[in-house]
N, C-alpha and C positions, 0 to 999 in steps of 0.2 A: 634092274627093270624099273621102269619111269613109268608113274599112272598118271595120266590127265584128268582132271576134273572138270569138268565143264558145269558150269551154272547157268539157269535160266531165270527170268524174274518171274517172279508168283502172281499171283493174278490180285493177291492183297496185298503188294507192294503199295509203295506213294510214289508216285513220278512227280518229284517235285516241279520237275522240266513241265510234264504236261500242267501242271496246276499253274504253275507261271503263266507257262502260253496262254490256259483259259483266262485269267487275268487279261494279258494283252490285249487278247481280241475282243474283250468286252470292255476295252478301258475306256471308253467312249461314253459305253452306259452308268458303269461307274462314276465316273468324274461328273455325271450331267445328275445323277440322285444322287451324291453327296452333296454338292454344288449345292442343288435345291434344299435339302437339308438343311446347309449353313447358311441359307439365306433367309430360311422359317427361322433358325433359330437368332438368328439375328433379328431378325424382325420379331419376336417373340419377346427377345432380352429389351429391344426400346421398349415396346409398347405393354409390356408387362406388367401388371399394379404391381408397384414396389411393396412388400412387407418388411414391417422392423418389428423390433424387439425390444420389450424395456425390462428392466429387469430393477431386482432390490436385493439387501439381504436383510438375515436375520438372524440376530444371534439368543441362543436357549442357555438360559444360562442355569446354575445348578437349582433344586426346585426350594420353594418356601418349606424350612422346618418342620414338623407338624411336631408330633408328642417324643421328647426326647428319647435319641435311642431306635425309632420304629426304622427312620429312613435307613439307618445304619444297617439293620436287620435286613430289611429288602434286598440294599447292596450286598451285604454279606453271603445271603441264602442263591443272588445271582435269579431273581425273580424276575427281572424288568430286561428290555433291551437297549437297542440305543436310544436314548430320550428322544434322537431328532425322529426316528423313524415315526414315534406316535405325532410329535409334533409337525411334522408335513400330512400325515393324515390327518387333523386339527385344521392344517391351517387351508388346505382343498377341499375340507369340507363342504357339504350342501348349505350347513348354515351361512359360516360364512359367506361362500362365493353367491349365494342366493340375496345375502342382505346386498351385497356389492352391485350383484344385477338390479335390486329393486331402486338403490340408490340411485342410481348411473343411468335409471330408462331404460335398461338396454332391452327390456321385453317388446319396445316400437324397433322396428327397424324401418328403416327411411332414407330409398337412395335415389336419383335422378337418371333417368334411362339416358343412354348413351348411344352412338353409331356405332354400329358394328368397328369391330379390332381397332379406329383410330380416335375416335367418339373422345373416348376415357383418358389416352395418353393426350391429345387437344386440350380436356379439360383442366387435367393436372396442370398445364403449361400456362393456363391463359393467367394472364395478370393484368391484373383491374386497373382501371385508372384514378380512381378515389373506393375508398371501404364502401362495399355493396351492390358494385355494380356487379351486371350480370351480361356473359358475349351475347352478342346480337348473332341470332341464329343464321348457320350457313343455308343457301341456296333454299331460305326458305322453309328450311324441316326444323319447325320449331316445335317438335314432336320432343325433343333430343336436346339434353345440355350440353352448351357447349365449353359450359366454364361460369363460377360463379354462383348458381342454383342453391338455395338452401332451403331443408322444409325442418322444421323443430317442433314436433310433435308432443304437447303438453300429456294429451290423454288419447288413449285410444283402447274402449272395450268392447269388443265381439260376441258375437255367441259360440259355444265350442265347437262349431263345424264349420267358422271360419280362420278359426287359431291356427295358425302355418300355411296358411292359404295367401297366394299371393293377390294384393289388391293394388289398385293403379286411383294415383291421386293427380288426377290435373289440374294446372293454375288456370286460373280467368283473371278478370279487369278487377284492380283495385282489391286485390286481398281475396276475393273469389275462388272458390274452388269446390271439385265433384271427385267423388269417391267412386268409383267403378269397380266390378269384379273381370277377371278374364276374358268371360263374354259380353265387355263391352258392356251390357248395365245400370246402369246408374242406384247406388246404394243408398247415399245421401248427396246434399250440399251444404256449404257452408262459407262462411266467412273466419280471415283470422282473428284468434284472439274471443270468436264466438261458440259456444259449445250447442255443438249440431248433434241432433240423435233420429233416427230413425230405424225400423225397424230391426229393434236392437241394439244399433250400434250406437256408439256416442263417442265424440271426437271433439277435439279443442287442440286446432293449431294455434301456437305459440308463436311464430314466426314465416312466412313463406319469403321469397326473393326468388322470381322467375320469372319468365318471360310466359305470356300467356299462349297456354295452350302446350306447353312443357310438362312431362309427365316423368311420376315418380313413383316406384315403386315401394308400395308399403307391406310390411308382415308384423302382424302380431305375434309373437309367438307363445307356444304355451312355456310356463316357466321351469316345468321339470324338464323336458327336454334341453330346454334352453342352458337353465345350469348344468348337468350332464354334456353338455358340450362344450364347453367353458372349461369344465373340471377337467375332460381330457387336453384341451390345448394352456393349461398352470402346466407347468413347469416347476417342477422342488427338487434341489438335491441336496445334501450332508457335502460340505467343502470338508473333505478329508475325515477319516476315521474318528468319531465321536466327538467330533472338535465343537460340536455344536453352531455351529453358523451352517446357515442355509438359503440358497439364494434359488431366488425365486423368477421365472421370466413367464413372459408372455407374447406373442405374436398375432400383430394383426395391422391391415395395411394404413388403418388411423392411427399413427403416433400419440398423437393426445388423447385419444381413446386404449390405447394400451398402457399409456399411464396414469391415468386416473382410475382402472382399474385394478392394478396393481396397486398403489395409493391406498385402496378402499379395504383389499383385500389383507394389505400387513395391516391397516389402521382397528380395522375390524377384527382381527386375528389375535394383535394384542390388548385389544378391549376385551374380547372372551376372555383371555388370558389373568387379566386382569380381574374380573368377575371370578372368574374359578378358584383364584387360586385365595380371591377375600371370602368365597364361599366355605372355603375347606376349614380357613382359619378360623372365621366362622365360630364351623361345627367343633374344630378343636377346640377353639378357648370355652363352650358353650360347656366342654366337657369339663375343662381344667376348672372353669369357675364352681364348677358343681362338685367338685372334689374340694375344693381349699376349705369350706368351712371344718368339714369333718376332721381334714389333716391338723386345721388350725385345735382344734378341739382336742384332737388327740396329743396334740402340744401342749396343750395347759392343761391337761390331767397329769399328762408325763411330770411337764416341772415341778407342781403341787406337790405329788408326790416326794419326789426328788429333795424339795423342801423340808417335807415332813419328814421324811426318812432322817435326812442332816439335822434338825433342831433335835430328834431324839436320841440321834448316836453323835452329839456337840460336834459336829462336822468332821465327821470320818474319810479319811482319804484313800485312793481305793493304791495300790502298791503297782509297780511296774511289772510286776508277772500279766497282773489283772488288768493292767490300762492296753496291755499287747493284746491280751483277749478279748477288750473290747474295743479297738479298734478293726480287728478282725472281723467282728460279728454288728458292729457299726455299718462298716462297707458292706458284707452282707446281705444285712436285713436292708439297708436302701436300695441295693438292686431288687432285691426283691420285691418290696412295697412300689420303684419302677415301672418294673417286668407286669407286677401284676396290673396298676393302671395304663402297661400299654395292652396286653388284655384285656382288660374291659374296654379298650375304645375300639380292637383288633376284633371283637364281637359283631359288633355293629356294619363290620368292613365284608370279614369271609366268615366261611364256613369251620366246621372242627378240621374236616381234612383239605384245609390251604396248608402249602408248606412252610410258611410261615408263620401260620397259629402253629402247627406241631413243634415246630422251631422253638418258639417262644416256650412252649410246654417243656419241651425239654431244657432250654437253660434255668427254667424255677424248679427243676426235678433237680437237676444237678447243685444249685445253691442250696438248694434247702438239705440235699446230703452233709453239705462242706458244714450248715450251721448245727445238722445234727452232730456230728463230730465234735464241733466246738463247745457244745450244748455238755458231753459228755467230761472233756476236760474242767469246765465250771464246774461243775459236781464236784469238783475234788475239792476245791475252796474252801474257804471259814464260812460259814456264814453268811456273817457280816459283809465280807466282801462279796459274796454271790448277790443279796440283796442290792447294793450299791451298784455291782455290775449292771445288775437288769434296770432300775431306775435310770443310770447314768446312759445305759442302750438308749431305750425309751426317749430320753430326751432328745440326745443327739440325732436319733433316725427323725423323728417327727420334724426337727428343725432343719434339717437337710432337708427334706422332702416336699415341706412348705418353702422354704428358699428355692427348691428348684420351679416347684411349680407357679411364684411367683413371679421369678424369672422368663418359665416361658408362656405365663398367661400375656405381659408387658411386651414379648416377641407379636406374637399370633395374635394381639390389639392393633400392633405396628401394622402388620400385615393386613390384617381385614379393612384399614383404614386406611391404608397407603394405595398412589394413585398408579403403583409400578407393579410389573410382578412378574414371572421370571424369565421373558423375552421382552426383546427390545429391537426396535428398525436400526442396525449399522448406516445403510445409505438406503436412501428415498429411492423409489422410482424413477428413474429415468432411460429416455429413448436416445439413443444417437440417430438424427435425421439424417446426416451424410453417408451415413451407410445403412441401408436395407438391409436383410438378411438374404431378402429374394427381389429379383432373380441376381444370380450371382454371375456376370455375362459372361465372365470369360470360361469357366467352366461350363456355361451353358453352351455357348457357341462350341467350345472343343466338344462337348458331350454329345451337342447335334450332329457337329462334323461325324464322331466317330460312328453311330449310329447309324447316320447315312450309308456311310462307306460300310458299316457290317451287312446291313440290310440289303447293299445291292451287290456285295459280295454271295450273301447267301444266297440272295435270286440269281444267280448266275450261276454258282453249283447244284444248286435246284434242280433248275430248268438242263444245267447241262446231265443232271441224274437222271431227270425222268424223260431225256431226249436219248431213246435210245437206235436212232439211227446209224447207220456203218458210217466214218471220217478215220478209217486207216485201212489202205489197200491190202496190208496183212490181213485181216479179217474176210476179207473176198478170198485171198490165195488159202487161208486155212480152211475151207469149204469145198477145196478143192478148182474150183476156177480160175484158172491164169486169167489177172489184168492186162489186156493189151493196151490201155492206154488211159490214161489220167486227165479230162477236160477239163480246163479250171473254170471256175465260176468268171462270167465274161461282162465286166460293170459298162461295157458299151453296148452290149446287147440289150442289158437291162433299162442303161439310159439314153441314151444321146438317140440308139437305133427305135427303141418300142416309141420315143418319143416324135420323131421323123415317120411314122407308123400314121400314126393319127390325122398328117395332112395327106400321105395317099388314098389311093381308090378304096374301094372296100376289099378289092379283091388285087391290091399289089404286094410285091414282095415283098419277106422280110428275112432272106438270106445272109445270117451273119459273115459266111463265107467270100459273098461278093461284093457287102458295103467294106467291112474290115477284114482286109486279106490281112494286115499284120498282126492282127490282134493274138492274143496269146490262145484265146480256145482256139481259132480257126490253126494254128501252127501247131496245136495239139492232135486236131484231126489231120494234120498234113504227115504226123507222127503214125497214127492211126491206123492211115491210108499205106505209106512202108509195110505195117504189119500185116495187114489184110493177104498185103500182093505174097508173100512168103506163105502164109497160112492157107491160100487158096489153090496152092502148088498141088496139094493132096486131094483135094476138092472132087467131089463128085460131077459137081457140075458148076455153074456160074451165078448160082442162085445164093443173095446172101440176103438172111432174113435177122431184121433187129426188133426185138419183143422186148419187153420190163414186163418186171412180177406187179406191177400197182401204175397206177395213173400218176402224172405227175414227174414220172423218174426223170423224163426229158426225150424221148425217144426217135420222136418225131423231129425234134431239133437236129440229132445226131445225123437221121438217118438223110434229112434234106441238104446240110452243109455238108457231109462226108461223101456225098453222091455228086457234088460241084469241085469237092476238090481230087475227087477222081477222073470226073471228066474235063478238067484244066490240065489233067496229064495228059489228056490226047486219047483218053478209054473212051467207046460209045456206053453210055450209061442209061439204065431206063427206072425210074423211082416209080414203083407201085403203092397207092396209100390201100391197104390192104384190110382196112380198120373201117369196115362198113356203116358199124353203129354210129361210132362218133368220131371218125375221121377228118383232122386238120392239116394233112399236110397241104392239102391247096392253098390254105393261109400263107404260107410259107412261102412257096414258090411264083402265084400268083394263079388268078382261075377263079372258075367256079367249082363246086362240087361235082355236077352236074354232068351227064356223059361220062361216066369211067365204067369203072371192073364191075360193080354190080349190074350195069347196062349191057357189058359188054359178055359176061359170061349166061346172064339171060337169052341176049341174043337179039337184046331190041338195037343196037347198034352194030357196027362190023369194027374191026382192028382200028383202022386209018384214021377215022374219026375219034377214039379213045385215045390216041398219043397226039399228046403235044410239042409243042419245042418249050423251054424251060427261058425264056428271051433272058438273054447277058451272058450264056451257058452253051458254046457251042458243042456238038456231043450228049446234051445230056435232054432226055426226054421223059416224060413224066404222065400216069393216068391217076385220074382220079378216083374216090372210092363211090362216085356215082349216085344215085338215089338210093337212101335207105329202104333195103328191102325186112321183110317180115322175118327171112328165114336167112341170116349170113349164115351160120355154119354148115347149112344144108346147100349152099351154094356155092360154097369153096368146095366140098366134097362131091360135088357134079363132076362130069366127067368132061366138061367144058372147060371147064377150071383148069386141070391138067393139060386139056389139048392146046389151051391158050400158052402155057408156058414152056410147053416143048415145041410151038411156031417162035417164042419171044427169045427162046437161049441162041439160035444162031442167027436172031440177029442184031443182039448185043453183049459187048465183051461181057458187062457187069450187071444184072439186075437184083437191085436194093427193094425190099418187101417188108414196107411196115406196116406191123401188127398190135393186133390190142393186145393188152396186159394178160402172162399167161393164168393169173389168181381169179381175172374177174369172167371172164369166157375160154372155149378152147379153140378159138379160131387158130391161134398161136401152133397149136399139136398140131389140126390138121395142114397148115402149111408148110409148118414143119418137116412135114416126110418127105416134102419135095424137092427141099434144098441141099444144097451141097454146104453150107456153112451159117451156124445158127449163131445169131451174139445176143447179148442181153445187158440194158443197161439200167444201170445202180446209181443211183442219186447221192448224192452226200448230206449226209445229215438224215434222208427222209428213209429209206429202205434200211430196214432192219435182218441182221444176219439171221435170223431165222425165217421172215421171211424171204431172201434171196434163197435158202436151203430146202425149202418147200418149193418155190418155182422150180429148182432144177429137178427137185422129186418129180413135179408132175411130168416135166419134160423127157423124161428118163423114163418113166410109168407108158408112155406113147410111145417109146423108141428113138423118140429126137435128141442127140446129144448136143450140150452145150459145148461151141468150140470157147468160150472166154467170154470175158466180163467189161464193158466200156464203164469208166466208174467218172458219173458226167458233174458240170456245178462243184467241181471239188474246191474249195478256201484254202485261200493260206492262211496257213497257224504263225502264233507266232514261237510255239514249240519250236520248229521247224518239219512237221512230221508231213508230209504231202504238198509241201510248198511245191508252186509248179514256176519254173521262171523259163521265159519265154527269148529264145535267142534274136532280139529288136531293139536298134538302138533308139526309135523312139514310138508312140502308140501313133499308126497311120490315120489320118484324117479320115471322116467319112465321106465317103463321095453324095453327090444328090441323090434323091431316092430314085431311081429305074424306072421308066414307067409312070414317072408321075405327071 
């Protein structure tokens, strides 16, 4: 026994096929916003103020000495981190970069207004003909540099409520110039080279070069904010794991301004450096010297002694038990004597509970056990040799201990007075002008491109998301309505014909059926027309009525071209516009409004006068929907109404009855009862499957059944999913307009 499986796709599948297609059909829009995209970004990447970048290094090299023994301690205990990390904090600091700013002016800013987007990339370009000249301004906007301008600003001080405010300085005759605010204003005036003050303000250009009547934009700014902005665009890292070199950059679209500030900022950085570190030495030798006399003292009592002791025991030697024990207690008590004046300078530093004062506490806790030990071994000694021992200690500790600190008083002299100290510039500042950092074109022009192309992808999934319109005739047959026929969308209708439109009468044709019999919607209605003649086989009667659930679906299209290609079979055909309120199929066909069904079922006209001949259209006859009455649905439900179309069945084969939409009135129902075959047309893209599901609600709610669905305007995908292709081997020309 054999079981079959059958599978269906799930409705959260990915139709790759469909997302293709939507691609396709929108590649047009696509290609034309990314297009534009790569063309801003191109344009963006010329005319872009270039930024660079200078950069330096610096290398930390290990720190100046202080009190023999302490640095070792710090390293040992694991107190400190990487030296560069404190030293990039140091070297971004507010002090620094703050003297850098004050050095460098940078608290004026001072720039020459430019044209919009080409102004700037002009100015970069223009090159002078001799040092100073300045371009002769375009078409007269000498508002605007164009190349050349320069204003150098000696002084410039505000009051605080004008600090970060932008102010506007324009050149006059001969060194001339006025200070304006936003509004236009006048704040001061002055000349260069003269120091102008008014109301607060006081100013002393340094230099102007510009074309009179060119204007420049000036800002004070205040300096904390200023440095604080500064500090985020330094640049510091550690080249490699505590290697101590650190390279420094900076960015900004003045080359020679990104390195003179960088310049200022290593120069300045190792000057502090240098200060600090003759500071500390300083405070150490301040220390060391204040200890040497004492040690020196405690030296020349030791030897006196030592002396005295040897004239009275005629120079006693002390034996090699006793020189092992005092060399033990030698090293000893010198770390000790040490340990204790790195204590006393580790006082002035931290507190009892740093971990490197307890540090220190416990390695003189532990020496001084080693010496109690040794202490106890002496004891066993002669005498003689104990006394010997302790003199001969005495001497040797005090004279190690004045050597050492002789030593490093002669260091930490060096130091305080030496002009280095323990960083230094590896290389200077410097910019590379032939390469920017910004814009970087090629990646920008790809980054625009791609961005384009995301952006008008997305709007194209978008739009096709939240367009939820029916585009697959499945969707009609799932609802239970057979499609009898698929109209494609007709781009002659839309152009060549609506355009041929505009030179006729007001009231001529626009018969897609009779200008273009090849066209592919007219051969879809010829399809149509097959279906109709089989389905009207059952038929009550001869009445076919065509409604849409909304305006717009196309209904009135259908119903005036499908009434011509039935009566080109040789049918008598009679088209009713049955659409009182705002009925157009006399557009259509050609006419006035005027004279039809709501005339005719009132009663102010007779038959003969309400039908027309349809001119071009032998067979096919046509009334209008007449003067808008007050009351249509009360006057299709008269009994006139009825009487007129049980005189009109026998005396033509086919009458087509178009109605308004059946959502927005119920003209539609009550017509409906009278007919023998009901259709309804569904637009593509515009009618949504719920609402087609609710027209036929209502229609079904009346009685009126739907015999099937005309699904009008359909596009080809280029999925392939509703493509409609049309049996003609070429698109027939349009004939002149009819009637004109």
């Amino acid at each position: 026994m054999t079981t079959r499986q059958t599978f269906s796709p799930r409705d959260d599948d990915i139709d790759l096929r469909a997302i293709l297609g939507t691609l396709l059909d929108h590649k047009w829009l696509i290609i034309a916003v990314t297009g534009l995209f790569t063309v801003a970004s191109v344009g963006y990447a010329l005319l872009a103020t270039p930024i660079y970048r200078a950069s330096a290094i610096v290398q930390v090299e290990q720190k100046m000495p202080g009190l023999p023994g302490l640095d070792d301690l710090a390293q040992t205990l694991g107190t400190s981190t990487s030296q560069a990390v404190t030293e990039i904090a140091l070297l971004t600091s507010r002090s620094v970069v703050g003297q850098a700013v004050h050095n460098l002016g940078l608290e004026v800013d001072a720039e020459p207004e430019h044209f919009p987007v080409v102004g700037a990339y002009l100015a970069r370009h223009y090159t002078p003909d001799h040092p100073g000249a300045v371009a002769a301004p375009m078409a007269g906007m000498n508002r605007y540099d164009w190349g050349g301008s320069t204003l150098d600003i000696f002084q410039l001080d505000v009051p605080a409520s004008l600090l970060d405010t932008p102010l506007h300085l324009v050149a006059g005759q001969r060194g001339a110039y006025t200070l304006t605010d936003d509004d236009g204003n006048m704040l001061l005036s002055g000349r260069v080279g003269e120091l102008a003050s008014a109301g607060g303000i006081e100013m002393q250009v340094k230099a102007l070069q510009a074309n009179p009547g060119t204007r420049f934009d000036v800002v004070r700014h205040a300096s904390l904010g200023l440095i604080t902005a500064l500090q985020g665009n330094l640049m510091a890292s550690e080249q490699g794991k505590d290697s101590g070199i650190i390279q420094v950059s900076y960015e900004n679209a003045d080359p020679q301004l990104a390195t003179n500030l960088l310049d200022q900022v290593t120069a300045l950085y190792v000057r502090q450096n240098v200060d600090r570190n003759s500071a500390e030495a300083a405070s150490s030798l301040k220390f060391v010297k204040d200890q040497l006399p004492k040690v020196r003292m405690d030296l020349e009592q030791a030897t006196q002694a030592m002396n005295a002791f040897q004239t009275r025991a005629h120079s006693v030697d002390i034996t090699l038990q006793t020189k092992g024990l005092l060399d033990q207690i030698v090293s000893i008590e010198s770390s000790l004597q040490q340990l204790h004046m790195q204590m006393s300078d580790m006082q002035h530093r931290y507190t009892p509970q740093h971990p490197a004062y307890k540090a220190l506490q416990q390695q003189i806790g532990q020496l001084e056990g080693q010496r109690s030990a040794l202490q106890k071994q002496v004891g066993l000694l002669p005498d003689t040799q104990q006394q010997l021992l302790r003199l001969t200690r005495d001497v040797q500790v005090s004279n190690q201990t004045y050597t050492n600190l002789l030593n490093q008083a002669q260091q930490l002299d060096i130091a305080r007075a030496g002009t280095v100290g323990n960083v230094r510039v590896i290389d200077r500042a410097a910019t590379d002008t032939t390469k920017p950092v910004w814009p970087r074109r090629i990646l920008l022009v790809l980054g625009g491109t791609v961005l384009g192309g995301s952006l008008a992808v997305g709007f194209v999934f978008l739009r096709q998301l939240l367009k939820r319109g029916i585009e697959d005739p499945a969707v009609i047959e799932a609802l239970g309505l057979p499609v009898y026929a698929s109209i494609p969308r007709s781009e002659l209708m839309e152009g060549a014909l609506l355009r041929s439109s505009r030179r006729r009468p007001r009231y001529g044709q626009r018969l897609l059926a009779l200008r273009a019999p090849a066209d592919i919607a007219t051969e879809a209605l010829r399809s149509l027309r097959t279906s109709l003649h089989f389905a009207r086989l059952e038929a009550k009667n001869n009445l076919l009525m065509i409604s849409s659930s909304s305006p717009g679906a196309g209904k009135t299209f259908v119903a005036a071209n499908l009434a011509v290609v039935i009566a080109q079979a040789g049918q008598r055909v009679l088209l009713i516009d049955a659409d009182m309120r705002k009925g157009s199929l006399h557009a259509s066909v050609g006419g006035r409004p005027e004279q039809g069904l709501s005339d005719l079922i009132s009663g102010q006209i007779d038959l003969p006068h309400a039908i027309r001949n349809v001119e071009g259209v032998n067979k096919l006859f046509f009334i209008a929907r007449g003067k808008v009455p007050p009351n249509p649905s009360e006057l299709l439900m008269h009994a006139n109404f009825v009487a007129l179309l049980d005189k009109l069945k026998s005396r033509f084969d086919l009458i087509i009855i178009d109605t308004p939409p059946i959502l927005a009135v119920t003209d539609a129902a009550v017509i409906g009862h009278h007919v023998g075959t009901a259709l309804m047309v569904v637009r593509f893209g515009l009618n949504q499957a719920r609402e087609v599901g609710l027209s036929r609600q209502r229609f079904e709610q009346s009685g009126v059944p739907i015999k099937g669905v005309i699904f009008n305007a359909v596009e080809k995908r280029a999925a392939g999913y509703y493509a409609y292709y049309a049996y003609a081997s070429a698109p027939a020309e349009i004939p002149a307009p009819l009637g004109a």
